[in-house]
N, C-alpha and C positions, 0 to 999 in steps of 0.2 A: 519440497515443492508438492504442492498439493493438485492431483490431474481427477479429470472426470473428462471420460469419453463418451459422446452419446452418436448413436447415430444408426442407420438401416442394415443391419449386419446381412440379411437374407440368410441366416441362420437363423433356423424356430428352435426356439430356447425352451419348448413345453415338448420337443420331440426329446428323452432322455438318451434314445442309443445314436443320435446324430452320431458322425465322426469328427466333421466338420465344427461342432459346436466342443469335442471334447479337445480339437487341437488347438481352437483362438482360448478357450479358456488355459491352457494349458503356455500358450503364449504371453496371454498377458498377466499371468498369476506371479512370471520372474520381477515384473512391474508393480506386483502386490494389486493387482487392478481384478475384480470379482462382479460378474454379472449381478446386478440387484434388481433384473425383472423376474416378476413371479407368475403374471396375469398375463392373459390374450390382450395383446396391443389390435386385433383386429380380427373382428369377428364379419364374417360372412356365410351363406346359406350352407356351404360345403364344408369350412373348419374355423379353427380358432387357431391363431398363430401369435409368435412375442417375435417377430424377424426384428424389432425397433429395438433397442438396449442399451442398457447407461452403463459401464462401468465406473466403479470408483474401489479406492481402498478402505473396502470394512472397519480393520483396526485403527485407521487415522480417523475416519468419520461416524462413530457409531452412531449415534443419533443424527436419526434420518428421517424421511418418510416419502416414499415414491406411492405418484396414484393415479389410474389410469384418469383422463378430461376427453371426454365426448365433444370434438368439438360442430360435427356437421359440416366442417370442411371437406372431410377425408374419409376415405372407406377404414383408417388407421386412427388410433387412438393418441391423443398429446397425450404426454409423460410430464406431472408433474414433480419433480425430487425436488424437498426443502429439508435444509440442512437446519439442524438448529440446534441453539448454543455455539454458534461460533463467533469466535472474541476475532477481529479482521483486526488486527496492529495498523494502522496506514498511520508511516511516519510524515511530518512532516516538517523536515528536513533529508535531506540525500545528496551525497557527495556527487558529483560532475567531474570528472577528470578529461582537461583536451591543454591542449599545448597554447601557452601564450607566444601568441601572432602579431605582433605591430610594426610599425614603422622601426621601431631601436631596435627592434631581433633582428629585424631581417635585414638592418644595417650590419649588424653583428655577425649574422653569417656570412653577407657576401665580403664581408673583410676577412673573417677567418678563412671564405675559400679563397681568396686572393693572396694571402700568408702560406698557404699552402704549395708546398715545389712538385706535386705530383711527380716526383722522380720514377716511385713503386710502380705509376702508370705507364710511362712511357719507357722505359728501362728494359721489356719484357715484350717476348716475340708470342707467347700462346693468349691466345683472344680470350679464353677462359678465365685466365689470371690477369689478365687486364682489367677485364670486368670485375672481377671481383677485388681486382683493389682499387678498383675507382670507386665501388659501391660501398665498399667499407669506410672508405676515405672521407666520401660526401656521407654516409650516415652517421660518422661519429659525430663530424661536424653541424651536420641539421639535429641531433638528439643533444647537445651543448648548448647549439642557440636557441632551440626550440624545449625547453626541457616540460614535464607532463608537471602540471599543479591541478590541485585537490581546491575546488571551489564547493561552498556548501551552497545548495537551491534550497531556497525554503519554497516551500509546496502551498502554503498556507494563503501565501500575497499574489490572491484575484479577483485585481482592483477590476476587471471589466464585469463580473457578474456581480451586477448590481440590485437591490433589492428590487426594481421592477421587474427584471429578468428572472427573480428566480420566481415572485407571485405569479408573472404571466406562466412558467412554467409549472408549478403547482396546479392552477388551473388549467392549462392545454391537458395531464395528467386526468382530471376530475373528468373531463369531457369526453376524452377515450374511456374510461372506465363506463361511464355513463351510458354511452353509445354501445360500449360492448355487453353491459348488461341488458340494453333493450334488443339488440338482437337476439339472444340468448333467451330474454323471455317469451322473442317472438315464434320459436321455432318450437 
């Protein structure tokens, strides 16, 4: 599994002798997880501070590139981290595993719990071992009628996004960028 944490530590990661900053690193390093800000995420008349910070695992992701983005929101800098070269596998197909449920199981069970002479239940004076042999009882029986099958989902068949669907959404796309670069130019 592949993790990246980001988020407002309020730990400044440009103060070296923090303690604070030596015990989360020290925490998440069993996770193989390593600070990779370097820069003032936010600068003001009094200091320069990194409290914002991504970890990820170095040795899985070495190619990288984090860069502070001004965006005029915020008195705090966006973090921009782009991974690159990575190969993303998205299979499609994946196994689905749930129990068949129809009309014939669940004829099928209530016949088996009907064949059933619950003697082990009613036989027995401690309410503990009652219970538990009537749960044993009815769960063998629901995991026979009900047993777990391996259906394959293909991922691929979606018939509802259709080519208008996806142009409209290429364009909504173009139009947010657009809009975000005029603001951008305007500030």
């Amino acid at each position: 599994m592949n993790i990246t944490i980001c988020g407002d530590t309020n730990i400044n990661y440009l103060d070296d002798d923090n303690t604070n900053k030596q015990k989360l690193d020290s925490l998440l390093a069993t996770s193989n997880l390593f600070s990779i800000i370097d820069f003032p995420a936010r600068i003001n008349n009094i200091s320069m501070t990194a409290i914002d910070n991504s970890f990820i695992d170095k040795y899985r992701n070495e190619n990288f590139t984090i860069n502070p983005l001004p965006n005029g929101l915020s008195d705090h800098y966006a973090q921009v981290l782009v991974f690159n070269n990575i190969n993303i596998q998205n299979p499609t197909t994946y196994p689905i595993i749930r129990r068949n449920i129809n009309k014939f199981t669940i004829s099928e069970f209530k016949l088996r719990l009907s064949y059933e002479s619950w003697d082990n239940v009613f036989n027995d004076d401690n309410v503990n071992t009652v219970l538990n042999n009537f749960l044993n009882t009815y769960k063998r029986i629901f995991y026979h009628s009900f047993p777990l099958k391996k259906y394959i989902h293909n991922q691929n068949n979606k018939i509802w996004k259709a080519a208008r669907i996806k142009k409209s959404c290429i364009h909504k796309r173009e139009m947010h960028m657009l809009s975000r670069n005029t603001k951008n130019s305007e500030l």
